[in-house]
PyMOL commands that place a pseudoatom at each C-alpha (Angstrom):
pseudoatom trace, name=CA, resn=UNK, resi=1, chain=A, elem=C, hetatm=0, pos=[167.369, 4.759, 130.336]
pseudoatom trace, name=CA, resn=UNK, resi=2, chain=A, elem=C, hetatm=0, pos=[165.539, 6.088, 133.325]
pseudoatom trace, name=CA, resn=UNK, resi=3, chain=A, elem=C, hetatm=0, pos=[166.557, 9.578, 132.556]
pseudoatom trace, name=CA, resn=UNK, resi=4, chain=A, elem=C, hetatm=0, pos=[165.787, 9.218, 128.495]
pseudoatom trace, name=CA, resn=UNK, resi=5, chain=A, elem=C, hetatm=0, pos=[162.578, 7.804, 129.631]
pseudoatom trace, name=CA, resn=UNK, resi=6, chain=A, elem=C, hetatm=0, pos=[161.766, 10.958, 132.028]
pseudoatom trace, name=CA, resn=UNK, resi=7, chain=A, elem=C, hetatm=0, pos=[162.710, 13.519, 129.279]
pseudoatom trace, name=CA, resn=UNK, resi=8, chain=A, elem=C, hetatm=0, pos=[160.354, 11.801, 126.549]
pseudoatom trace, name=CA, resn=UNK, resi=9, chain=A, elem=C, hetatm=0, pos=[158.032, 12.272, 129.447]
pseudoatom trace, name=CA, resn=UNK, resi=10, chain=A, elem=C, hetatm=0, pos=[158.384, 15.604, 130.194]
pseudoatom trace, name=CA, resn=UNK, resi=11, chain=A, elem=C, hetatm=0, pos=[158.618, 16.946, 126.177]
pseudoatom trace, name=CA, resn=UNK, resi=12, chain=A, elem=C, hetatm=0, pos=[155.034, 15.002, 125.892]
pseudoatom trace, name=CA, resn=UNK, resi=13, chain=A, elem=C, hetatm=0, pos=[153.594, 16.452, 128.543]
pseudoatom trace, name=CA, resn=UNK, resi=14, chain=A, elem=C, hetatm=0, pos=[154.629, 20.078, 127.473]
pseudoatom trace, name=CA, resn=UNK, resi=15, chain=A, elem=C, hetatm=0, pos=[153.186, 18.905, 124.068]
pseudoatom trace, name=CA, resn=UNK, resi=16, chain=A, elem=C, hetatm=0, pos=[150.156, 18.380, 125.659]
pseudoatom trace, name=CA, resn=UNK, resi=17, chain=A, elem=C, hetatm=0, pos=[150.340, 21.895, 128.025]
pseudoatom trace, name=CA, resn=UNK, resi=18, chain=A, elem=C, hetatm=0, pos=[150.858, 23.167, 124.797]
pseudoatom trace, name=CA, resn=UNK, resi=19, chain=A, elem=C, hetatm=0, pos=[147.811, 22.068, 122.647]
pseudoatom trace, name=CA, resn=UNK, resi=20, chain=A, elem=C, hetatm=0, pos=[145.620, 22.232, 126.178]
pseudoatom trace, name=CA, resn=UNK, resi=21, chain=A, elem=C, hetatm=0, pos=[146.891, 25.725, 125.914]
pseudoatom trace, name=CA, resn=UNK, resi=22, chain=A, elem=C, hetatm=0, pos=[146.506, 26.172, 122.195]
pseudoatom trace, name=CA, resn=UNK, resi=23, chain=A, elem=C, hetatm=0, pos=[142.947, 24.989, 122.285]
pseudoatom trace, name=CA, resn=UNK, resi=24, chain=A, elem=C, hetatm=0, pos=[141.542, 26.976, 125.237]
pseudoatom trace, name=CA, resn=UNK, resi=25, chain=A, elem=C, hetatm=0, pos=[142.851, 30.160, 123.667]
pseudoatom trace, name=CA, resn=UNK, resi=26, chain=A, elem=C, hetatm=0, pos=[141.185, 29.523, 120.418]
pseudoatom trace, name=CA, resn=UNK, resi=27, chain=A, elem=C, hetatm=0, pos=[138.306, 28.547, 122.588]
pseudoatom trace, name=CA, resn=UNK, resi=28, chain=A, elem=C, hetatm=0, pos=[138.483, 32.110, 124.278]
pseudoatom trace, name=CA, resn=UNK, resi=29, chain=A, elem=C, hetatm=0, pos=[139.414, 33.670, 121.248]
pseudoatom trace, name=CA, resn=UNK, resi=30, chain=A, elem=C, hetatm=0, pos=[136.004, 32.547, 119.442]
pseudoatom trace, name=CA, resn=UNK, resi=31, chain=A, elem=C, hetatm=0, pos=[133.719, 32.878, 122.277]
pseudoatom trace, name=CA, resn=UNK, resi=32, chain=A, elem=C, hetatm=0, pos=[134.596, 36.694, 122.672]
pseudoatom trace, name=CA, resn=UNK, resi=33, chain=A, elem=C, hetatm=0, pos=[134.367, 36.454, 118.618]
pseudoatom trace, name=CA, resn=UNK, resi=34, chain=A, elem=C, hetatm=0, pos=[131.293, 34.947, 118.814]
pseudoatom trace, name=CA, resn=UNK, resi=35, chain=A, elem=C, hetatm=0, pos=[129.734, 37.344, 121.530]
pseudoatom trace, name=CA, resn=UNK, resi=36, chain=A, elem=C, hetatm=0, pos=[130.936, 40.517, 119.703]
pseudoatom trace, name=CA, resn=UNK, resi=37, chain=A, elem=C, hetatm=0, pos=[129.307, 39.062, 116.222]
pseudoatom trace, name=CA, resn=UNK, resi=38, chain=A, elem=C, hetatm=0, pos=[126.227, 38.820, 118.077]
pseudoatom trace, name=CA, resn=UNK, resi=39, chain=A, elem=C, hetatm=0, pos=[126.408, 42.290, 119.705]
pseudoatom trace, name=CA, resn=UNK, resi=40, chain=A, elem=C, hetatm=0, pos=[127.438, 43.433, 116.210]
pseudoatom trace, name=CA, resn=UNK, resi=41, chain=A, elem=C, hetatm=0, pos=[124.113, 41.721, 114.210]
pseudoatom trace, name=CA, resn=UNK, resi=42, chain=A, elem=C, hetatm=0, pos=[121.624, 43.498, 117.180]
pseudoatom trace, name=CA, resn=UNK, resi=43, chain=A, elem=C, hetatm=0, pos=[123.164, 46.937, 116.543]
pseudoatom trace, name=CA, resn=UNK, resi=44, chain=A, elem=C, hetatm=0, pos=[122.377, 46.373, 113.037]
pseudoatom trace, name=CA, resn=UNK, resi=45, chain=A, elem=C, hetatm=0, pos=[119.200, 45.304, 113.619]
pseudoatom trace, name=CA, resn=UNK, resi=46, chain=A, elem=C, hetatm=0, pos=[118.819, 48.278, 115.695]
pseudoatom trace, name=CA, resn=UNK, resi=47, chain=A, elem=C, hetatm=0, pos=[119.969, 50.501, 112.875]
pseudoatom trace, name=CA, resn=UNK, resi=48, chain=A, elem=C, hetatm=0, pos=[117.937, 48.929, 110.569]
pseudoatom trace, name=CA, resn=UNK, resi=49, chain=A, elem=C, hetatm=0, pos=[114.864, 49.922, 113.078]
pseudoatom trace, name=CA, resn=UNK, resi=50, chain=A, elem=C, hetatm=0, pos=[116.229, 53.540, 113.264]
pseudoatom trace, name=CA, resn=UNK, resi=51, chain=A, elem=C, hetatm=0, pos=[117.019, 53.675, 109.032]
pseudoatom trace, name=CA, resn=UNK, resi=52, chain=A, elem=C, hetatm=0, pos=[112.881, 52.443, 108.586]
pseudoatom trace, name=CA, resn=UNK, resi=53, chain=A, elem=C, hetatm=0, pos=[111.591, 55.231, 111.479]
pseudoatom trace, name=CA, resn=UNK, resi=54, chain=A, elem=C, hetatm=0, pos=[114.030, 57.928, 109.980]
pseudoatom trace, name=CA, resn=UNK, resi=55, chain=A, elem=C, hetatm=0, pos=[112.675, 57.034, 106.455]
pseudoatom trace, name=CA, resn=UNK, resi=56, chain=A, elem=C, hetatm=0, pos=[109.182, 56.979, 107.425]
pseudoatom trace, name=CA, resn=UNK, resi=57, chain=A, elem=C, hetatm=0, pos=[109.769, 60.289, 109.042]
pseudoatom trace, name=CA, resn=UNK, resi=58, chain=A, elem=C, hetatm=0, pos=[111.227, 61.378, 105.609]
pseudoatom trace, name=CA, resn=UNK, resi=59, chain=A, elem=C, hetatm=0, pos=[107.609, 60.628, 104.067]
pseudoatom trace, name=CA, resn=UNK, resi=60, chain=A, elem=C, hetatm=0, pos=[105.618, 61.958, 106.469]
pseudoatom trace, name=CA, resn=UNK, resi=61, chain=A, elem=C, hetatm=0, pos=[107.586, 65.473, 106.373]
pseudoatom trace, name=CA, resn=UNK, resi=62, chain=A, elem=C, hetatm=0, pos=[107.090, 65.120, 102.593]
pseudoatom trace, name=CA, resn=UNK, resi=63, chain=A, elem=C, hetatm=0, pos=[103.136, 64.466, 103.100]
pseudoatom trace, name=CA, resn=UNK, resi=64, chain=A, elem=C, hetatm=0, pos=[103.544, 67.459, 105.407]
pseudoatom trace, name=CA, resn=UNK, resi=65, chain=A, elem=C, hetatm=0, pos=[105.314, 70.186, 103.481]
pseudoatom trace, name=CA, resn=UNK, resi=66, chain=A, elem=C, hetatm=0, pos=[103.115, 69.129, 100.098]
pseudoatom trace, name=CA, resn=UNK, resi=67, chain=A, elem=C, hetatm=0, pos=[99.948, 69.705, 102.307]
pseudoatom trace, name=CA, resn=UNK, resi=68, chain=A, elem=C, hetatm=0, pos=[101.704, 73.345, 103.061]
pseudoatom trace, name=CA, resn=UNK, resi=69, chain=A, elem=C, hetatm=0, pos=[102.371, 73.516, 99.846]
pseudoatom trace, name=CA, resn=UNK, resi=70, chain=A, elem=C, hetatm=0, pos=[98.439, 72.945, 98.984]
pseudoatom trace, name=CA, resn=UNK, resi=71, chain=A, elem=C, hetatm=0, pos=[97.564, 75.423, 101.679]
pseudoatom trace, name=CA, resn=UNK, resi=72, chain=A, elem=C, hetatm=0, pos=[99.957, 78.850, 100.381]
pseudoatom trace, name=CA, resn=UNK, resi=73, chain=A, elem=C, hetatm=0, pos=[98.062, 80.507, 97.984]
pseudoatom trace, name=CA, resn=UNK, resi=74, chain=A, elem=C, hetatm=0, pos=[98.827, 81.244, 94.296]
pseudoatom trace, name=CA, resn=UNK, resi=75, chain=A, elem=C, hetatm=0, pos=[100.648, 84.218, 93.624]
pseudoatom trace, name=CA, resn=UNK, resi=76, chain=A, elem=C, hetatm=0, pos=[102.104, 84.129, 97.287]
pseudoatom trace, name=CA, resn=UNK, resi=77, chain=A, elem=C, hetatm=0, pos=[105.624, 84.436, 96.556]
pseudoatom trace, name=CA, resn=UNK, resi=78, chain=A, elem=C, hetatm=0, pos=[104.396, 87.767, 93.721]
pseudoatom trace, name=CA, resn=UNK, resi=79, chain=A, elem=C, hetatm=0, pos=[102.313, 89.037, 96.038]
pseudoatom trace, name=CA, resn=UNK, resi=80, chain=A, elem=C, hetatm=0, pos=[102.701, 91.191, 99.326]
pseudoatom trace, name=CA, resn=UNK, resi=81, chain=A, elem=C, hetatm=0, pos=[100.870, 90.177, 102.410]
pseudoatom trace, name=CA, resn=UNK, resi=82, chain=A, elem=C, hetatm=0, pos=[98.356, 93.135, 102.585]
pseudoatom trace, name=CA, resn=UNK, resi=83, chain=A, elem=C, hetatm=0, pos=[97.538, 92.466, 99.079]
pseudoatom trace, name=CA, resn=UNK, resi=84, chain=A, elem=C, hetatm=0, pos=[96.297, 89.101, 99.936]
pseudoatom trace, name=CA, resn=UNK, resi=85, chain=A, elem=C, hetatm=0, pos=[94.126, 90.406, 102.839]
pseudoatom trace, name=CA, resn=UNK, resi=86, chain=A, elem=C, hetatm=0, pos=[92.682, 92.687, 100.723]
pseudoatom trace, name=CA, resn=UNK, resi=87, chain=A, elem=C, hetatm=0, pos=[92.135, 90.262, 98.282]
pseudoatom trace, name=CA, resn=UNK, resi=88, chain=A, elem=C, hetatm=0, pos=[90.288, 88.006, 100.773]
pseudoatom trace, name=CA, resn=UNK, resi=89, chain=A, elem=C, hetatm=0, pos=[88.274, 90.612, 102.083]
pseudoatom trace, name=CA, resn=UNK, resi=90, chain=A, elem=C, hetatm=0, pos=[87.496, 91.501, 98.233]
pseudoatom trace, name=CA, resn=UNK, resi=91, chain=A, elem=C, hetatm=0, pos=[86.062, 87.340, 98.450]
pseudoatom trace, name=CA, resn=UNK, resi=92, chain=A, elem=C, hetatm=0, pos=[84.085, 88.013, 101.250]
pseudoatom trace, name=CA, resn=UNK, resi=93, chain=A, elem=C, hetatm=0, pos=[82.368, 91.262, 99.668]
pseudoatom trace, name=CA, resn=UNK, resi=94, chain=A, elem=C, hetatm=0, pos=[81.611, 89.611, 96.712]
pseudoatom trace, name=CA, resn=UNK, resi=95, chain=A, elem=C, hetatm=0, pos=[79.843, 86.681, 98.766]
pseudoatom trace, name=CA, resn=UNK, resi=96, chain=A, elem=C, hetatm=0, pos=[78.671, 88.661, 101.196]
pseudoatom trace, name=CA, resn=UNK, resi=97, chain=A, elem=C, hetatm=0, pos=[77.180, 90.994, 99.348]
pseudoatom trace, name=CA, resn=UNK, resi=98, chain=A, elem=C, hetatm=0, pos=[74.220, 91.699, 101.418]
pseudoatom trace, name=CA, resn=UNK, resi=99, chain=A, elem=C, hetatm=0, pos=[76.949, 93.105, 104.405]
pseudoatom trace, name=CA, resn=UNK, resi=100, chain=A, elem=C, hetatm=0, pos=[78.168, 96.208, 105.044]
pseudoatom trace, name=CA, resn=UNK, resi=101, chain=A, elem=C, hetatm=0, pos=[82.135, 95.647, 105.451]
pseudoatom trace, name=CA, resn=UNK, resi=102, chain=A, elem=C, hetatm=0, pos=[83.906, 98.258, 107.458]
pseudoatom trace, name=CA, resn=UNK, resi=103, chain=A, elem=C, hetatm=0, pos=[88.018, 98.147, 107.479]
pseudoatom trace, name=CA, resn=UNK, resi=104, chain=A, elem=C, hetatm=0, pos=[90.298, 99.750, 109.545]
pseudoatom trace, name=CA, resn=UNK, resi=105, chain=A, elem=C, hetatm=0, pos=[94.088, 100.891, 109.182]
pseudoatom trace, name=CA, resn=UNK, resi=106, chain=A, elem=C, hetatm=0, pos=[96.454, 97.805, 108.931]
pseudoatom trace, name=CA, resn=UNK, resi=107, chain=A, elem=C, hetatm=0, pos=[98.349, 96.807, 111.941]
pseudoatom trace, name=CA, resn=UNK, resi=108, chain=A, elem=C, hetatm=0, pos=[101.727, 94.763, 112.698]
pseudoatom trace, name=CA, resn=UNK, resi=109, chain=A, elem=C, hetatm=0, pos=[101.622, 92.991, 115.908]
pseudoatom trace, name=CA, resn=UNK, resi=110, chain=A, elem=C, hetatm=0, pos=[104.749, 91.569, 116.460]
pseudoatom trace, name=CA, resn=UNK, resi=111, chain=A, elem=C, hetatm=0, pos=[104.651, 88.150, 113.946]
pseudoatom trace, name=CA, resn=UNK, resi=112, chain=A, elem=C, hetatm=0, pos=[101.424, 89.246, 112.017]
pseudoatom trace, name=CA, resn=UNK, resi=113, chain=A, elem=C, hetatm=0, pos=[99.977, 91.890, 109.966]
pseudoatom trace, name=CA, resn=UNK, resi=114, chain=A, elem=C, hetatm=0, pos=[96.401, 92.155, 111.111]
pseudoatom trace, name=CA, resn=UNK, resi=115, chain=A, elem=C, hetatm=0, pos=[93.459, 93.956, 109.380]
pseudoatom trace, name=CA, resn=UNK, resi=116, chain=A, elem=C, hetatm=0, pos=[90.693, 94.520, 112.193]
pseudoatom trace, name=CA, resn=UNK, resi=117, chain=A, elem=C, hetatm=0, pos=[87.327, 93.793, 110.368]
pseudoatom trace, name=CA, resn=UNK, resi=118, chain=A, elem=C, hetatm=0, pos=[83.794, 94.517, 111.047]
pseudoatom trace, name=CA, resn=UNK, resi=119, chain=A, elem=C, hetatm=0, pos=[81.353, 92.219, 109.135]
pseudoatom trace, name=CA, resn=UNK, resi=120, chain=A, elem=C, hetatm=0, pos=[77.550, 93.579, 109.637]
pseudoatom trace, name=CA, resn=UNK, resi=121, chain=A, elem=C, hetatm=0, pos=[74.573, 92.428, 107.947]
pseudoatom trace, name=CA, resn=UNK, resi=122, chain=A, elem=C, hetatm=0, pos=[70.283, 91.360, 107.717]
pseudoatom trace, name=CA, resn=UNK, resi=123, chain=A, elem=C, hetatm=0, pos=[69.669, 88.108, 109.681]
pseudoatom trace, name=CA, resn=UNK, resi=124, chain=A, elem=C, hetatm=0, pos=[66.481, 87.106, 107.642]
pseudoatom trace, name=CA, resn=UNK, resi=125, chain=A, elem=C, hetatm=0, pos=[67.489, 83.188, 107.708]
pseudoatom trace, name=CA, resn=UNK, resi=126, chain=A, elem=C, hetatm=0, pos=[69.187, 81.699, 110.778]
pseudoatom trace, name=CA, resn=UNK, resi=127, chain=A, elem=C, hetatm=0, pos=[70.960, 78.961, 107.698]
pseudoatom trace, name=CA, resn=UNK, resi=128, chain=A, elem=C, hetatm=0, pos=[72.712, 82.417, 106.191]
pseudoatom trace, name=CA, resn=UNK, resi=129, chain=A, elem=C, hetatm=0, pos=[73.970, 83.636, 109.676]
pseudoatom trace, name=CA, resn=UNK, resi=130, chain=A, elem=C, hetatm=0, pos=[76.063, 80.427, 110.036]
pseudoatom trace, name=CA, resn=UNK, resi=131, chain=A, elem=C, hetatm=0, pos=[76.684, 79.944, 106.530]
pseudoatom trace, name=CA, resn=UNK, resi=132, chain=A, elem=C, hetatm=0, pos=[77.942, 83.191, 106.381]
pseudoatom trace, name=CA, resn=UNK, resi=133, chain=A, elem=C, hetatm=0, pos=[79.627, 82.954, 110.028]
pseudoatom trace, name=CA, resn=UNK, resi=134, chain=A, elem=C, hetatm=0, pos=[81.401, 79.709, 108.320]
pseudoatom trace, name=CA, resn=UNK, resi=135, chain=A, elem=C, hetatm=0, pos=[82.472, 81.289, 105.104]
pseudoatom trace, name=CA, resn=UNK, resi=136, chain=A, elem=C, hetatm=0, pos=[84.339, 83.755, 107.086]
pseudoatom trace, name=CA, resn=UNK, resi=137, chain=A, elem=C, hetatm=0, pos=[86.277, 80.929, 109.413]
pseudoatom trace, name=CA, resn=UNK, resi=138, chain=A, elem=C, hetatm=0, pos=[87.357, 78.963, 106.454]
pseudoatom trace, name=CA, resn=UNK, resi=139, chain=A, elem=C, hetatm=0, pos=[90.002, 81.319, 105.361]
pseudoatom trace, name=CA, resn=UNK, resi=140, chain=A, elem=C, hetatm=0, pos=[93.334, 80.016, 105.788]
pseudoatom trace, name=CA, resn=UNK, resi=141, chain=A, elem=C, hetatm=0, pos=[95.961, 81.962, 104.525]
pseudoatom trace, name=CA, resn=UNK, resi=142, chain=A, elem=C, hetatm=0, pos=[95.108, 85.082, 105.541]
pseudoatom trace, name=CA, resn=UNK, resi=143, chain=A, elem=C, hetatm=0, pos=[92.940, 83.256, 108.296]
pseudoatom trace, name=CA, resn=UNK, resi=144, chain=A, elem=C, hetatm=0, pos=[90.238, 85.024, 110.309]
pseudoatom trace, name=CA, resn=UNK, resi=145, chain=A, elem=C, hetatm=0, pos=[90.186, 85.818, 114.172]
pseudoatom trace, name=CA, resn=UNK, resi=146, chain=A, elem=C, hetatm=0, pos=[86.927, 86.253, 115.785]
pseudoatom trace, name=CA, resn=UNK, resi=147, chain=A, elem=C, hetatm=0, pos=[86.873, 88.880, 118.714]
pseudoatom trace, name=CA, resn=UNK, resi=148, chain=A, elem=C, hetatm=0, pos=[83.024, 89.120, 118.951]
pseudoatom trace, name=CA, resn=UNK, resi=149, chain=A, elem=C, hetatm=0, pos=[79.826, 87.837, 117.517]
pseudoatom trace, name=CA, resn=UNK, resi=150, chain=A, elem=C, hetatm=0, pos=[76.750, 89.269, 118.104]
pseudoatom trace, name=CA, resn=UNK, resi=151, chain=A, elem=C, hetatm=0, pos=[72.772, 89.198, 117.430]
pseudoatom trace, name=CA, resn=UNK, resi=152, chain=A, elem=C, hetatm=0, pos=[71.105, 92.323, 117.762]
pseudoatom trace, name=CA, resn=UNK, resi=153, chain=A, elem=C, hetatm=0, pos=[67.482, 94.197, 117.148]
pseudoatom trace, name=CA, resn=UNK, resi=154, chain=A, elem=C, hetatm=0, pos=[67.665, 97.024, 115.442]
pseudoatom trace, name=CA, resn=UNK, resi=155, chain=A, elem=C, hetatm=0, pos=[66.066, 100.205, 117.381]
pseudoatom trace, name=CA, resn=UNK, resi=156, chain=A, elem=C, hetatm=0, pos=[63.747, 101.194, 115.421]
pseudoatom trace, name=CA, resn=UNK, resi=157, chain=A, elem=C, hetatm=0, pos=[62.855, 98.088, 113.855]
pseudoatom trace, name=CA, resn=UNK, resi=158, chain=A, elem=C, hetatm=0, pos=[62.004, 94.453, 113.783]
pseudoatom trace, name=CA, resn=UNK, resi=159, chain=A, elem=C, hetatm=0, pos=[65.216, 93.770, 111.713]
pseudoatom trace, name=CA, resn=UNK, resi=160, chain=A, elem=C, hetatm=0, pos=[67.687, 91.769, 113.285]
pseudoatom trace, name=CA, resn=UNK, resi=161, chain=A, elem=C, hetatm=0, pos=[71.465, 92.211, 112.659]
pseudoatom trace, name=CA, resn=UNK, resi=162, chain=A, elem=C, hetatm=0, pos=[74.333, 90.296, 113.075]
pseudoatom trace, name=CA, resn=UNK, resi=163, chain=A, elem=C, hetatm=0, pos=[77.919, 91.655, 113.801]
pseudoatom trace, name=CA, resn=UNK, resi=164, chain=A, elem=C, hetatm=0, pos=[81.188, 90.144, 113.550]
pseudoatom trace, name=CA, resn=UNK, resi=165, chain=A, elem=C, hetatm=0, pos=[84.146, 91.838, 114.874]
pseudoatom trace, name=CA, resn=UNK, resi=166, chain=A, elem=C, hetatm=0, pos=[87.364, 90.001, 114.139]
pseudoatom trace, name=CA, resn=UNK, resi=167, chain=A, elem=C, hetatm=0, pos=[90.830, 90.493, 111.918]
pseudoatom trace, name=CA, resn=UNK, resi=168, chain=A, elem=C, hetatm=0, pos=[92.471, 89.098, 109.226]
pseudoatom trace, name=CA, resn=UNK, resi=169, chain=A, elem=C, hetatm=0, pos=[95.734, 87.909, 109.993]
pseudoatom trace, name=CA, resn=UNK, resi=170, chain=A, elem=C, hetatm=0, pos=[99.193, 86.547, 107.832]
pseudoatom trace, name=CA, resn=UNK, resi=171, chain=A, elem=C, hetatm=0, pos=[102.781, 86.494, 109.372]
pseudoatom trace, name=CA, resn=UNK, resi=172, chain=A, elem=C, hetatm=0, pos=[104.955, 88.680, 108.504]
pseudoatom trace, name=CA, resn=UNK, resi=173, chain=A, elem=C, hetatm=0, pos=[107.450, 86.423, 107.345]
pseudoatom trace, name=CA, resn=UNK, resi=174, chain=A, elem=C, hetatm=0, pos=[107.286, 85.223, 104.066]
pseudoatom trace, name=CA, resn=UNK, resi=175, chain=A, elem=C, hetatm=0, pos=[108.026, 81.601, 103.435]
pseudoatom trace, name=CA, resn=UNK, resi=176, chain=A, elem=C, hetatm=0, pos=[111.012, 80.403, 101.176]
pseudoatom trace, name=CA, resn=UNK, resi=177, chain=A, elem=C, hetatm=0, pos=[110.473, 78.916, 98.410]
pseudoatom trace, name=CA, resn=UNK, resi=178, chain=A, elem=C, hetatm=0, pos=[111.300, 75.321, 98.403]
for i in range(1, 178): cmd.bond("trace and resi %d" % i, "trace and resi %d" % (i + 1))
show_as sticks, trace
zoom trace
């Protein structure tokens, strides 16, 4: 009796090792679950964080390349660089009209092709110097490069001149079409 007693004894208590053992895997098993869900759910989040700044990015290059877009001339894909310099300095002629315009031979240096100017005219209004000083800055594409300004007396007379001395400049490389 002893000894049937002893062996009921010993099968419950590997019963119990058992389920002891049973439930502190599963207890393991769904803590490291548990951890590596959570791990999981912040690298999403953090993707999620990196999707948003990667599609903002996407807009602003958009914003970016339709402002380019805005900026290129008409005709710039027709057209040859050189004729749009001349065609600018053609715009500042025609608005200029009271300066004498003096061109000399085109140039490439390196990345650009470069037109050296020289812009001289009357300085009878201080308000048409720098109007006229302005009008030539705001070219973009070709842009202008000032080398020299200057304010001058004439020799003989009371007239006073001012001379720009600059270029016209566009890369050589023509954009692609997008």
């Amino acid at each position: 009796m002893f000894h049937l007693e002893s062996k009921h004894a010993v099968i419950r208590h590997l019963i119990a090792g058992a389920a002891f053992a049973l439930v502190l895997f599963g207890i393991i098993f769904f803590s490291r679950y548990s951890s590596s869900l959570q791990e999981t759910v912040q690298q999403f989040e953090v993707q999620k964080g990196n999707y948003k700044k990667i599609e903002r990015a996407v807009v602003d290059l958009d914003d970016v390349m339709n402002q380019m877009d805005e900026m290129i001339p008409k005709g710039y894909f027709s057209k040859s660089h050189r004729e749009f310099i001349l065609a600018a300095i053609s715009d500042i002629k025609s608005a200029m009209s009271f300066a004498e315009v003096k061109l000399i031979d085109f140039k490439d240096e390196g990345k650009e092709i470069v037109l050296p100017i020289e812009i001289k005219f009357p300085v009878e209004d201080y308000t048409i110097m720098t109007e006229s000083i302005a009008y030539v800055q705001s070219f973009k594409f070709p842009y202008f490069i000032f080398d020299d300004i200057s304010v001058e007396r004439a020799k003989d007379s009371a007239d006073i001149n001012c001379k720009i001395i600059g270029s016209m400049r566009m890369p050589v490389r023509k954009l692609r079409k997008r």
